[in-house]
C-alpha positions in Angstrom: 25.4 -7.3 -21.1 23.2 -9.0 -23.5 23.7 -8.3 -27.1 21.1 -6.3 -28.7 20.0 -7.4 -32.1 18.7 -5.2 -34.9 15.1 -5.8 -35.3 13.7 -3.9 -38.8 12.3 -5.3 -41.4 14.2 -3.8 -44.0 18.3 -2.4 -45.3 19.3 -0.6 -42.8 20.0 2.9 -45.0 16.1 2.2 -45.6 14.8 3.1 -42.1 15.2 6.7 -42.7 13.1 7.2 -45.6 10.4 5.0 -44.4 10.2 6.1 -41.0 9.9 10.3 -42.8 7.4 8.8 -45.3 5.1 7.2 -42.5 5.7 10.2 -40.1 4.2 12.9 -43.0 1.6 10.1 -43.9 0.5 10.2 -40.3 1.0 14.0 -40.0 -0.8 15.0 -42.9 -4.0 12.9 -41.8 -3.6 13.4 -38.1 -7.0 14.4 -37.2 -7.9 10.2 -38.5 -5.3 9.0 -36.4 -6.3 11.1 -33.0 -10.0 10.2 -33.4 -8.8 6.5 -33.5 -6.3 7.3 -30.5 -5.8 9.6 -28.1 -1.8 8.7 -28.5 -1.8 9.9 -31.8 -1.3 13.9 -31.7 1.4 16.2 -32.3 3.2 15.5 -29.3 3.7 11.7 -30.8 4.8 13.4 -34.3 7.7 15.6 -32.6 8.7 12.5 -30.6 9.1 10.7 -33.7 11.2 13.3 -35.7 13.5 13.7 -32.9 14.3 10.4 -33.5 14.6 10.0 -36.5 17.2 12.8 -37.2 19.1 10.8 -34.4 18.6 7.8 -36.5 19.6 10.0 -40.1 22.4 11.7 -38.1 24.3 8.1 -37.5 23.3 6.0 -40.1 24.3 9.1 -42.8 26.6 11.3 -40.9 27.8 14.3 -42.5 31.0 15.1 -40.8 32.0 11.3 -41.1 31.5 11.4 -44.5 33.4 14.8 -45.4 36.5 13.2 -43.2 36.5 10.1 -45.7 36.5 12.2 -48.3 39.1 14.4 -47.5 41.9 11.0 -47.0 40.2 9.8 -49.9 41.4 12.7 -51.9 45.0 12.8 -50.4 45.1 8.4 -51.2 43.9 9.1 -54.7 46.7 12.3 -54.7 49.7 10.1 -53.3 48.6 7.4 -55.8 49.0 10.2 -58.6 52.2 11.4 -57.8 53.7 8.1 -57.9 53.5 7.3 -61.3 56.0 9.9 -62.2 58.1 8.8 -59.9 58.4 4.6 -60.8 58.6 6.2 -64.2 61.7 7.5 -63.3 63.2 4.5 -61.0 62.3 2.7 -63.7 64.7 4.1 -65.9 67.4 3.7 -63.2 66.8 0.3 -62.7 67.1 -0.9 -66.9 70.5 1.5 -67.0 72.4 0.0 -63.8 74.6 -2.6 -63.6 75.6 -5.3 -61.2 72.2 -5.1 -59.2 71.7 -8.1 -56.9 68.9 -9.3 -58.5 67.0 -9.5 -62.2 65.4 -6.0 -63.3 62.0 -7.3 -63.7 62.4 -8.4 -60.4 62.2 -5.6 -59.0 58.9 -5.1 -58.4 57.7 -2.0 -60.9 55.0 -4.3 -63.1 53.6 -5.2 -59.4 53.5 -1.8 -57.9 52.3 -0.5 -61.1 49.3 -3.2 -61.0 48.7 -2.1 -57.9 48.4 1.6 -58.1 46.3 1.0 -61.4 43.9 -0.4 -60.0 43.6 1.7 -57.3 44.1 -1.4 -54.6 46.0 0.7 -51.6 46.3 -2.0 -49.4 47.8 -4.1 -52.0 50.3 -1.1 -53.5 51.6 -0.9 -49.9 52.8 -4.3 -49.8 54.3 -3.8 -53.0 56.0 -0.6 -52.9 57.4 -2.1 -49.6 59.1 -4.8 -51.5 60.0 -1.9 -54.1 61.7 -0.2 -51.4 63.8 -2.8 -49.9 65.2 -3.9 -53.1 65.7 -0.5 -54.3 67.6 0.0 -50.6 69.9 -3.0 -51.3 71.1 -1.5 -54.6 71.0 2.0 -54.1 74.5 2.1 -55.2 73.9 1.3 -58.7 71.3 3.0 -59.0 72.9 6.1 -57.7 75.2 5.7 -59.8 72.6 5.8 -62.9 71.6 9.2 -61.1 68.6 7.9 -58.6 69.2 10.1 -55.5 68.8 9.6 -52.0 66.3 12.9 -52.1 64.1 10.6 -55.0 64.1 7.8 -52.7 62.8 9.3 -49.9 60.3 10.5 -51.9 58.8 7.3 -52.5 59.2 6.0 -48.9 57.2 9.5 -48.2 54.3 8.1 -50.1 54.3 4.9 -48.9 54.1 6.1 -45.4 51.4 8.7 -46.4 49.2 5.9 -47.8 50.0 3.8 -45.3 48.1 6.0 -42.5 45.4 7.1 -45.0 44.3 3.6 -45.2 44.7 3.2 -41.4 42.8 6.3 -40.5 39.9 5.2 -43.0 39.9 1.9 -42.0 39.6 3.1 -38.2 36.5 6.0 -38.6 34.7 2.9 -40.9 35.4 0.4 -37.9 34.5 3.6 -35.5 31.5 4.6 -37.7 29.8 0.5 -37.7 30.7 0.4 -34.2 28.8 3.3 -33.4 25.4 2.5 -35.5 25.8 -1.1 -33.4 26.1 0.5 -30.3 22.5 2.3 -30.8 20.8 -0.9 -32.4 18.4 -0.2 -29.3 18.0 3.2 -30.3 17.2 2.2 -34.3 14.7 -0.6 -33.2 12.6 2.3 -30.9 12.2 3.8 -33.8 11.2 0.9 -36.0 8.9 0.4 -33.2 7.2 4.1 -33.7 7.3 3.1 -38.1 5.5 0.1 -37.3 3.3 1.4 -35.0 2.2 4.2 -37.2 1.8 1.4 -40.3 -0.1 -0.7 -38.3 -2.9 2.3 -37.3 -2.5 3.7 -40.0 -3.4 0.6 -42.9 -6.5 -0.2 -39.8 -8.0 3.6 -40.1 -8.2 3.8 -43.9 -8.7 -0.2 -44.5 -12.4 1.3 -43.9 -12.7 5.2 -45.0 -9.7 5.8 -47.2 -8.3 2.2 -49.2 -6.3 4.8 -51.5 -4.1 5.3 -48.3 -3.7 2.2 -47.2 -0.7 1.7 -48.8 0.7 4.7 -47.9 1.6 2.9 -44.3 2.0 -0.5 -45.9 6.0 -0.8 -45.1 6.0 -3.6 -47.8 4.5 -1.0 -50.2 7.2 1.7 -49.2 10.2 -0.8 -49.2 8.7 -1.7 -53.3 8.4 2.2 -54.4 12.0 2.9 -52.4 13.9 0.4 -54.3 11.9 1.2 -57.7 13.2 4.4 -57.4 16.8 3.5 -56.5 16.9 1.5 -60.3 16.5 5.1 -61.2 19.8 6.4 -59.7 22.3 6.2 -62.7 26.0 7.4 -63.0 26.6 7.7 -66.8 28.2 9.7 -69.5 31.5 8.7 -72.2 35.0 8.7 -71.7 37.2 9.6 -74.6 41.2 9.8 -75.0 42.9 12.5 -75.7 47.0 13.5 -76.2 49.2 14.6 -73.6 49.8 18.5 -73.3 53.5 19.2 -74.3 54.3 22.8 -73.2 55.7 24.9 -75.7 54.5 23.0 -78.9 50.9 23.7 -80.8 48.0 21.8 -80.4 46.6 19.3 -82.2 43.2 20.0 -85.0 40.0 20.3 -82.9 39.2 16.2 -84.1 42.3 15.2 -81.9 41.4 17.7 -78.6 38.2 16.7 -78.6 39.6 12.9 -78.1 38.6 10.0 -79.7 35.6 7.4 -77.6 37.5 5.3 -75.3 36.4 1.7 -75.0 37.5 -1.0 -72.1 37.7 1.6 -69.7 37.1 0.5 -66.1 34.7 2.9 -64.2 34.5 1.5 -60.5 32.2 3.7 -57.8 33.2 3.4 -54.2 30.8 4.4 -51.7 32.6 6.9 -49.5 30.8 5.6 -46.5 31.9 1.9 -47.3 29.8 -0.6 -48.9 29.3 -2.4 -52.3 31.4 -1.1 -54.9 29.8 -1.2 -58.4 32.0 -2.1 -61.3 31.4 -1.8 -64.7 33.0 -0.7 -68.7 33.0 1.7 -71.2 31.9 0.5 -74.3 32.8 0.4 -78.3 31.3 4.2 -78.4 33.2 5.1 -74.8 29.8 4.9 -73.2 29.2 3.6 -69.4 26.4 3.3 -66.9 25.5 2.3 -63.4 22.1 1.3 -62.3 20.5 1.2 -59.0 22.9 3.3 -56.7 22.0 3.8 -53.4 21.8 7.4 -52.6 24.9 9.0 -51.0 28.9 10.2 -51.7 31.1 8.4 -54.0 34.6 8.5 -55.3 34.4 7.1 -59.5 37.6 5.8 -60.5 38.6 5.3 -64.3 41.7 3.4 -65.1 42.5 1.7 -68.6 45.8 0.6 -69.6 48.2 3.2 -71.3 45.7 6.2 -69.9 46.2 8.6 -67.0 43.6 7.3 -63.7 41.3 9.8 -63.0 39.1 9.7 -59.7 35.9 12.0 -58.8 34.2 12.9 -56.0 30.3 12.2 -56.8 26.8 12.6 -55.4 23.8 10.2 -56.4 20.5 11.7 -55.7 17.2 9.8 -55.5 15.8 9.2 -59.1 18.1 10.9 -60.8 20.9 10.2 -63.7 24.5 11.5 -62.6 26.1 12.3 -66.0 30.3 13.1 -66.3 31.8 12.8 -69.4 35.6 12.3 -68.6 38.5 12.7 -71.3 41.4 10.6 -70.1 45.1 11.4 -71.1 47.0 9.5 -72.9 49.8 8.0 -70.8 53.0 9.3 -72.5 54.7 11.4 -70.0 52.1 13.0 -68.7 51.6 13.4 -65.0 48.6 11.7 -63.7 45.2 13.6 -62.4 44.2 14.2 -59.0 40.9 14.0 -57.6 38.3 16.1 -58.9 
């Protein structure tokens, strides 16, 4: 079978918007268009919205994106819960004795690095390196009080994460396999958009120039993306103590936190595509320009801080704000997603 190429003339999340756009253009002045064409009437309207909820239905799919969210969540969860845990093996590790290999071999900075950073695929390597030294001395560290219960734990995790990251990796694979697999379907209805732009920019060239650009797909792409640069994810992070149960709180200056500056604030499209990367500031602030509309999980990670990940939603010409107070390491437990 021959290959089917995409033929639009734009980003592919684009074709939605500009195909609704052109469809309510031509709706809203339909009586022009069907005394220019016979072709154009309600019946070619319908046809066209069928379509494109098809074409809004794959390219954005809601289900798809609620599953990615949901191992997402349980990724960011598992990452979470380990930091207690090489806390503690940690500890084991600098009391023992007669291990088979130096302690800051081990691998702790590594999977530390890892987890930090929020890199799964690389924390699974390196907690699988963890794991096999920690196997080949787990009678020192026993010894020091590690337990086989502890150990499992870990080896829980890693698992866990391990099939997160296969199970997103397959819907995302599944997901751009499917949107090729109706290329023929998306260029039918880049055929309808171009259709409608071309009769449409002919019967106002004359009557209407006002409108032209209304089905100039140039035009559209320009006010699209001009739009976009208004889609911001902002706000300040600030630092605050560890709670210690059972002792008072610190004056209203210290719960409040202090600005946090460095801090690394990455958003990941939940869907998959470019991640956006940026820094808090000397007064804690941060902001991201030009998102593309949709679901993302924000990650903030700084050294000697607690991570912190949120679900988020960027909205067409609007600023996303989330002010975030990260923890102080200590011996705090880290967040979940939020």
């Amino acid at each position: 079978m021959e290959e089917i190429k995409l033929k639009i003339d734009c980003r592919i999340e684009e074709v939605s918007p500009i195909g609704r756009f052109l469809l309510d253009s031509m709706n809203a002045g339909l009586t022009d268009f069907n005394g220019y064409s016979p072709d154009y009437n309600a019946a070619y309207v319908a046809n066209g919205l069928a379509k494109l909820a098809v074409i809004e239905a794959l390219i954005h799919p809601k289900q798809f994106t609620a599953e990615m969210k949901l191992i997402t969540g349980r990724v960011y969860g598992n990452m979470d819960a380990l930091r207690g845990k090489i806390d503690f093996l940690e500890g084991y590790i600098n009391r023992a004795t007669g291990l088979t290999m130096g302690k800051k071999d081990f691998g702790i900075h590594e999977v530390r690095s890892a987890n930090n950073r929020r890199d799964v695929e690389k924390l699974i390597d390196e907690l699988e390196y963890l794991l096999t030294n920690v196997t080949n001395n787990f009678a020192a560290l026993s010894a020091k009080g590690y337990t086989a219960t502890q150990h499992t734990a870990l080896s829980t995790i890693k698992t866990a994460l391990y099939n997160d990251n296969a199970a997103q990796n397959t819907k995302i694979n599944d997901r751009n396999n499917k949107v090729v697999a109706n290329y023929g379907l998306i260029n039918e209805f880049w055929a309808i958009c171009t259709d409608i732009s071309d009769a449409g920019k002919r019967i106002y060239k004359s009557i209407a120039t006002n409108k032209v650009d209304d089905f100039t797909i140039a035009e559209l792409k320009r006010r699209i993306r001009q739009e976009q640069r208004k889609n911001k994810f902002a706000g300040v992070v600030t630092l605050v103590p560890p709670t210690v149960p059972g002792q008072p709180q610190g004056d209203s200056t210290e719960q409040a936190g202090k600005v946090f500056a460095n801090v690394k604030i990455e958003m990941i499209p939940v869907t998959g595509g470019r991640r956006r990367v940026t820094k808090s500031n000397a007064k804690g602030k941060f902001e991201i320009k030009s998102l593309t509309d949709g679901e993302y999980i924000a990650n903030f990670t700084a050294k000697n801080a607690v991570s912190q990940s949120y679900s988020i939603k960027i909205e067409t010409g609007k600023t996303t704000t989330l002010n975030v107070a990260m923890v102080d390491a200590g011996n705090e437990t880290a967040t979940k997603l939020k």
